[in-house]
Backbone as a ProteinNet text record, in pm:
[ID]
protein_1_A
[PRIMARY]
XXXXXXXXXXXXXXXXXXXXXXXXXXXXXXXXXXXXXXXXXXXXXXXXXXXXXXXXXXXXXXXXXXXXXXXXXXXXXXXXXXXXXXXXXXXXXXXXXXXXXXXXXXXXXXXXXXXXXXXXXXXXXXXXXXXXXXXXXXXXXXXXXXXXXXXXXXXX
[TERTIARY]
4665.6	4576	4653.1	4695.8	4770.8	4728	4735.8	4670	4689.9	4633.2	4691.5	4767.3	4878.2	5013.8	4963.1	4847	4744.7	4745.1	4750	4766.4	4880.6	5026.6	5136.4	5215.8	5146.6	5253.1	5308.2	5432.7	5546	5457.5	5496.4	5459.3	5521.2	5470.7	5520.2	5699	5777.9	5848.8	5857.4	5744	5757.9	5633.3	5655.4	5520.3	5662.3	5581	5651.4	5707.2	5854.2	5857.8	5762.4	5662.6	5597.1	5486.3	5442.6	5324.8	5398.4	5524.9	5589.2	5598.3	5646.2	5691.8	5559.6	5429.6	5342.7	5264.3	5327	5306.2	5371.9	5548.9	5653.1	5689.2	5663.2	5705.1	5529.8	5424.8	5318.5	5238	5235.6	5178	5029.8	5015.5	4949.2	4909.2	4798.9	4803.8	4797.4	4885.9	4851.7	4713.4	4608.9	4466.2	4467	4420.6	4384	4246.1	4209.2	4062.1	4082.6	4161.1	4155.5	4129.3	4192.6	4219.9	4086.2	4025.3	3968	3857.2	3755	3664.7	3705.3	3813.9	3864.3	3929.3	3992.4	4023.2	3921.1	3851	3681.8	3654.8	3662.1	3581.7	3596	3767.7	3867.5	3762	3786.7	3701.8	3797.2	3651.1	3686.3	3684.8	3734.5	3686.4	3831.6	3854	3936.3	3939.6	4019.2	4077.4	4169.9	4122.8	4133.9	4209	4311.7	4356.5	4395.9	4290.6	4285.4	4375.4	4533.8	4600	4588.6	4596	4554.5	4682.3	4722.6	4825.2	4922.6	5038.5	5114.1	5139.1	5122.4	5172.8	5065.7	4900.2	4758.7	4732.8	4791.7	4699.3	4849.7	4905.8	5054.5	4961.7	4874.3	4779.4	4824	4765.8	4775.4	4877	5007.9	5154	5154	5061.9	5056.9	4977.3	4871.3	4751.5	4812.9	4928.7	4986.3	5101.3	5116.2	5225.5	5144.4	4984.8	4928.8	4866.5	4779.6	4684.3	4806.9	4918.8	4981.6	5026.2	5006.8	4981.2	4901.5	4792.4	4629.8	4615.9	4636.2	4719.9	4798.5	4818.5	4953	4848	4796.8	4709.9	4608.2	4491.9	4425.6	4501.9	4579.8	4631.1	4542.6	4571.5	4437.9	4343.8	4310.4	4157.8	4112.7	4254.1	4165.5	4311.9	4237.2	4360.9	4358	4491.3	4528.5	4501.5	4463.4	4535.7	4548.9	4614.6	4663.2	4620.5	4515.1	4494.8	4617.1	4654.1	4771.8	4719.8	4816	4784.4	4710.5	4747.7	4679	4538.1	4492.5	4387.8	4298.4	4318.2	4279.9	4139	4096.1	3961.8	3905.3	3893.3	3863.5	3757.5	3900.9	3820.4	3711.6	3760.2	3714.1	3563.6	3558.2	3391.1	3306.7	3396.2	3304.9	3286	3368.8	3296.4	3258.2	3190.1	3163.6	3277.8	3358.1	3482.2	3468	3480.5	3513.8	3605.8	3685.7	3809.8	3926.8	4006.3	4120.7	4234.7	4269.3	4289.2	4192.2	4124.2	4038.9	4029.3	3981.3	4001.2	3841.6	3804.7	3737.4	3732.1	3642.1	3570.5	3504.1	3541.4	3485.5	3485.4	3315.1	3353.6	3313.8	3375.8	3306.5	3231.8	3352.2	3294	3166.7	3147.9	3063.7	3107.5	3068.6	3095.3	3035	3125.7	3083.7	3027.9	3185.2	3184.6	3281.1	3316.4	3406.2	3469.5	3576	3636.7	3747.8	3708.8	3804.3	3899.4	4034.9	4088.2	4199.9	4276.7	4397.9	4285.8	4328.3	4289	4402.5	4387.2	4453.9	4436.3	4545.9	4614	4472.6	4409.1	4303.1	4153.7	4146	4039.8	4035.5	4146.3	4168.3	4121.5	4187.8	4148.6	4002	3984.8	3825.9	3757.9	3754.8	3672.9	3694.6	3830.3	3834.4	3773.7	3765	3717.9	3518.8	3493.4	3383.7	3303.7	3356	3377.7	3376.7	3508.5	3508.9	3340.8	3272.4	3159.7	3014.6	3064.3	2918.7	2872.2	2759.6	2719.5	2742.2	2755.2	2747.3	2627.5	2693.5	2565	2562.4	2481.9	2456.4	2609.2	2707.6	2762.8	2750.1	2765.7	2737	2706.2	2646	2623.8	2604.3	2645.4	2616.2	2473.8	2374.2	2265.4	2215.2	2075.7	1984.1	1927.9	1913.3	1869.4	1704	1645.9	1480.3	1440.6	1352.7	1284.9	1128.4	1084.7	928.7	861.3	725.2	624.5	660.7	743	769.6	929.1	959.4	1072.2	1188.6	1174.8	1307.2	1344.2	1470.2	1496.6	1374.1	1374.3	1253.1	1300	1210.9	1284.3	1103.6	1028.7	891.3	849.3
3259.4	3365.7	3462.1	3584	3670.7	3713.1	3788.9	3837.1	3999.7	4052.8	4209.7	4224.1	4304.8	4324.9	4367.6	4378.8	4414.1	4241.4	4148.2	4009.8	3964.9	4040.4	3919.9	3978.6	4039.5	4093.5	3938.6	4030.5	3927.9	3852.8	3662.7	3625.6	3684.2	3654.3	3711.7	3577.4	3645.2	3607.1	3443.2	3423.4	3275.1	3148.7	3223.1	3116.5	3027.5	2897.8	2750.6	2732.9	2699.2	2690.6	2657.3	2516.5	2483.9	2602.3	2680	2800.9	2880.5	2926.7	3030.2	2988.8	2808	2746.3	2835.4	2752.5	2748	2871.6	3026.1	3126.3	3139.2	3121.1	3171.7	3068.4	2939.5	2853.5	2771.6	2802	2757.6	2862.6	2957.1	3076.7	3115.7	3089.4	3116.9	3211.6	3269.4	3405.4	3443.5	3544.9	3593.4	3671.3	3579.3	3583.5	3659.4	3759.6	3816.3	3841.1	3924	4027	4121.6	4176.7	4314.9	4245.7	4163.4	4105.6	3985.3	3951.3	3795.6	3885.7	4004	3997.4	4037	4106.2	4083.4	3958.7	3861.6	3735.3	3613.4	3669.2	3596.8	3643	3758.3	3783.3	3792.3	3719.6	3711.5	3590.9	3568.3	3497.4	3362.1	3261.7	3112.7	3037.8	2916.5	2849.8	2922.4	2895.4	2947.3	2879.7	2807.8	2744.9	2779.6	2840.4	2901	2802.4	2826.8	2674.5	2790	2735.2	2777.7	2650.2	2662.2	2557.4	2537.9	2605.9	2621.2	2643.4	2671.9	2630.4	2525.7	2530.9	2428.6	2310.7	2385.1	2257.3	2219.3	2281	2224.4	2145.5	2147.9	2075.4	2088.2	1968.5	1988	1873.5	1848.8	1804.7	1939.4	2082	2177.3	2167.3	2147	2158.7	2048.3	1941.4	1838.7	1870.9	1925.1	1995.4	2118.5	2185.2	2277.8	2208.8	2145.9	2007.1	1971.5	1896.1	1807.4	1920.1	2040.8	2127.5	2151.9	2212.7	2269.8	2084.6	2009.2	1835.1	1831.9	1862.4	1828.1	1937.6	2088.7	2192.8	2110.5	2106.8	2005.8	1917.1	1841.2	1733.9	1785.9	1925.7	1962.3	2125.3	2103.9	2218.3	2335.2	2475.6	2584.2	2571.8	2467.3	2446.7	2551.6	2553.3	2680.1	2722.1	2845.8	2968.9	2915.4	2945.5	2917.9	3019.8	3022.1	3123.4	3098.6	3131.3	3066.6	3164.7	3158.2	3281.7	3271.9	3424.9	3451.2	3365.9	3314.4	3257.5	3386.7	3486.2	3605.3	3636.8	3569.2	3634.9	3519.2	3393.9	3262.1	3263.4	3298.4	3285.1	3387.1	3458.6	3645.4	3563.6	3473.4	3474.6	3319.6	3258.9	3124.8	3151.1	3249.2	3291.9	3315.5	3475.3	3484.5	3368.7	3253.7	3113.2	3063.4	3065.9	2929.3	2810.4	2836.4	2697.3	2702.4	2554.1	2547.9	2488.8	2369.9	2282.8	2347.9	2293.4	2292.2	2166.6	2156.7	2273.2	2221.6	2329.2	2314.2	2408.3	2321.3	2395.6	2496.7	2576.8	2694.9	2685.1	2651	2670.1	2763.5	2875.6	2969.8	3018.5	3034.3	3074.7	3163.4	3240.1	3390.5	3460.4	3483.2	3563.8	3495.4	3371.5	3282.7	3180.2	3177.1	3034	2910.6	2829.7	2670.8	2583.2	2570.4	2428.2	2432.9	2365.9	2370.6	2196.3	2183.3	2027.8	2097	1972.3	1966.8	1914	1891.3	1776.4	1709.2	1650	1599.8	1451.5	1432.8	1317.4	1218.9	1088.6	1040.3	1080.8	1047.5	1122.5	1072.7	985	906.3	1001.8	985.8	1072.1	1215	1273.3	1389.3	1458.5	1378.5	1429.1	1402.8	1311.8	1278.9	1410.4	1432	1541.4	1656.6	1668.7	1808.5	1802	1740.6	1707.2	1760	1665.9	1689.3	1858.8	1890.4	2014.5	2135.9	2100.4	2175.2	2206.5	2048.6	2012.7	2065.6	2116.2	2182.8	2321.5	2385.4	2486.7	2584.2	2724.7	2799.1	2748.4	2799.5	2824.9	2878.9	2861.8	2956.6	2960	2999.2	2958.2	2928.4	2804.3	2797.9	2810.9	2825.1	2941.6	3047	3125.9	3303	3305.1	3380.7	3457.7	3437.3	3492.4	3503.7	3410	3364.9	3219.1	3275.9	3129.9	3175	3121.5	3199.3	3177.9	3149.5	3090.4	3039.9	3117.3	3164.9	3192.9	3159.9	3043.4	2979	3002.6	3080.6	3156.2	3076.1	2962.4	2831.7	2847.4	2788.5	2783.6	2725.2	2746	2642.9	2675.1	2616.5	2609	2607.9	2682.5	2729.5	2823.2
5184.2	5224	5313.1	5241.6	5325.5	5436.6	5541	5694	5683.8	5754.6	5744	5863	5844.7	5939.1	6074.2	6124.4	6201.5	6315.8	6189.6	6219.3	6301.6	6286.9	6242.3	6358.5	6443	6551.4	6627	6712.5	6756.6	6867.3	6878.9	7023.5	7163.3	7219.1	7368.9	7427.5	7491.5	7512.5	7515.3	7571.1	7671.6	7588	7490.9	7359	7316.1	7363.7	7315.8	7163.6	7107.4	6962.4	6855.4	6934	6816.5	6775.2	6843.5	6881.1	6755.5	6773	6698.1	6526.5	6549.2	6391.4	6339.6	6440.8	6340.6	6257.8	6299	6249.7	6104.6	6211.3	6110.6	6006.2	6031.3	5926.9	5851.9	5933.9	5881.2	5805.6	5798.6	5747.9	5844.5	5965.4	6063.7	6102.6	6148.7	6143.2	6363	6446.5	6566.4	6565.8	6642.3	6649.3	6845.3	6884.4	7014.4	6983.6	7121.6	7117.5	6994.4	6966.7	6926	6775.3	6723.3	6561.8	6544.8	6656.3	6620.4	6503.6	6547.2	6447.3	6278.4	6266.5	6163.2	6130.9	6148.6	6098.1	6072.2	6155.6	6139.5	6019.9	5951.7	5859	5720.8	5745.3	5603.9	5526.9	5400.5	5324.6	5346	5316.8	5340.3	5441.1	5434.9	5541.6	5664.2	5780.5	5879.4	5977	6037.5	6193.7	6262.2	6388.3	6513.5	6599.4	6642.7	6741	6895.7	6960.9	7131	7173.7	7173.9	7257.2	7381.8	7452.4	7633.2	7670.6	7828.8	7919	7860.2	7816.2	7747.8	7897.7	7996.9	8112.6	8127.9	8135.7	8180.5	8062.5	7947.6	7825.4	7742.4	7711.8	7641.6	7474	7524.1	7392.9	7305	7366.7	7229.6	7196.8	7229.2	7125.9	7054.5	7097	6952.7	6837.8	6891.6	6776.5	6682.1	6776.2	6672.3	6599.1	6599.2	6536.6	6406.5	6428.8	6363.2	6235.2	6294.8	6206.5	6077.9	6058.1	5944.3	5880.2	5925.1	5804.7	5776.4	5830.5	5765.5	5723.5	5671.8	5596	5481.9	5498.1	5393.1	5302.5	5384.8	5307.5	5251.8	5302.7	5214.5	5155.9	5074	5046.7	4990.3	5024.1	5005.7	5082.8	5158.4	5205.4	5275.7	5340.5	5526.3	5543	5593.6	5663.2	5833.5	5852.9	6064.2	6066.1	6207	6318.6	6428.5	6558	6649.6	6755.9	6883.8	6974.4	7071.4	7099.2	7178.2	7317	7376.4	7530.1	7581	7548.2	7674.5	7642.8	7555	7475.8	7477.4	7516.9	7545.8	7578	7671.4	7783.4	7720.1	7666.4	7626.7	7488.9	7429.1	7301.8	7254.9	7387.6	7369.9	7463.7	7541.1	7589.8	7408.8	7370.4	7232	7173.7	7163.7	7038.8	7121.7	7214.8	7328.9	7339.7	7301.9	7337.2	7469	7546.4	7700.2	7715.9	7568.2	7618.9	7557.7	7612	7545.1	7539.5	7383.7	7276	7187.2	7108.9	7040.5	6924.5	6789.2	6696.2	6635.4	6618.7	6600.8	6429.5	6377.2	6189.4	6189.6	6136.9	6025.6	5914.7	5855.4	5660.5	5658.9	5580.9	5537.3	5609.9	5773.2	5887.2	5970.7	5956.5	6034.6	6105.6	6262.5	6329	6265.1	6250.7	6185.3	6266.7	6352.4	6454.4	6598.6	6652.9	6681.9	6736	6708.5	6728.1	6830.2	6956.9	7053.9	7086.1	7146.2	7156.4	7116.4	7073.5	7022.8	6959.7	6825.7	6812.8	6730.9	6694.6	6611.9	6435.6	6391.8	6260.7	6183.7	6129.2	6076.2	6098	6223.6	6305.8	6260.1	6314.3	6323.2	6134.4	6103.8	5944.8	5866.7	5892.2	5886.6	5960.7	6058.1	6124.3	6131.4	6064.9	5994.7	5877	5799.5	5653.9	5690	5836	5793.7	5862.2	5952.1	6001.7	5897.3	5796.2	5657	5546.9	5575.1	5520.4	5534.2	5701.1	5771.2	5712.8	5752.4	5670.6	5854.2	5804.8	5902.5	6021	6166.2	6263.1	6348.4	6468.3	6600.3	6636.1	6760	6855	6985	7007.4	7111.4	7239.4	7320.4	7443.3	7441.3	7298.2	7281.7	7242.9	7310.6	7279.2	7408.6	7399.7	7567.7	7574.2	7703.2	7730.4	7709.3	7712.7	7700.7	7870.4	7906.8	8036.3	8082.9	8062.2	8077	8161.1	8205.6	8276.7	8436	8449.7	8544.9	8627	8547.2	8572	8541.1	8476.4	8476.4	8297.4	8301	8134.4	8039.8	7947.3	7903.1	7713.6	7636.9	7497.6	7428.4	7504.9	7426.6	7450.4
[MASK]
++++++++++++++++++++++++++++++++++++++++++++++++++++++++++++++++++++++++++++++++++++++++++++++++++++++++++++++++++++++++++++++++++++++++++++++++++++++++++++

């Protein structure tokens, strides 16, 4: 799934090798503010990998290790993309992500899911598999809260 050159600009000096393989040798696409709603809206399924701080969370340089094998294993399935570190918090408010590193599902310009975490090779593929499986939905935390008569959250 090609990206538009809009996509493929250079990482920033100080982005960790595996961050870079996984553009230049995984076919990955550079995801910021300015590009996320267009890459959101490329057709098919799509995973977003918010690695975090490589020293606060060195989990994401394993997750960018693991996603282009389970790539491998479902070949065609889903397009990468990888959000720039600078663009991190900006874009993980729009999906409601709060951990990191965490991977971000979207189809055909819709939030899916989102899976957090480093998991084992077994795991990890299973729950991408089933992630792949889900039908579009809300995102999480985005919209207006509801407020009762009583002035407190309420859900009637």
């Amino acid at each position: 799934m090609a990206e538009p050159a809009s996509l493929m600009k250079a990482p920033a000096a100080d982005t960790p090798a595996v961050l870079v393989n996984m553009v230049e040798r995984h076919g990955a696409a550079w995801v910021d503010e300015a590009t996320l709603d267009d890459w959101i809206a490329g057709a098919g399924d799509r995973v977003l990998l918010l690695a975090g701080d490589p020293v606060r969370f060195p989990e994401g340089l394993d997750v960018a290790v693991v996603l282009p094998e389970i790539l491998r294993a479902m070949p065609g399935r889903f397009a990468m993309g990888l959000v720039r570190r600078s663009a991190e918090d900006a874009v993980a408010r729009r999906l409601g992500s709060q951990r990191w590193p965490s991977l971000v599902f979207t189809r055909d310009g819709r939030y899916v899911t989102t899976l957090p975490g480093m998991h084992d090779w077994p795991e990890f593929v299973a729950r991408v598999r089933e992630a792949l499986a889900l039908p579009p939905s809300r995102i999480p935390g985005v919209g207006i809260p509801v407020v009762g008569s009583a002035g407190g959250p309420s859900c009637g």
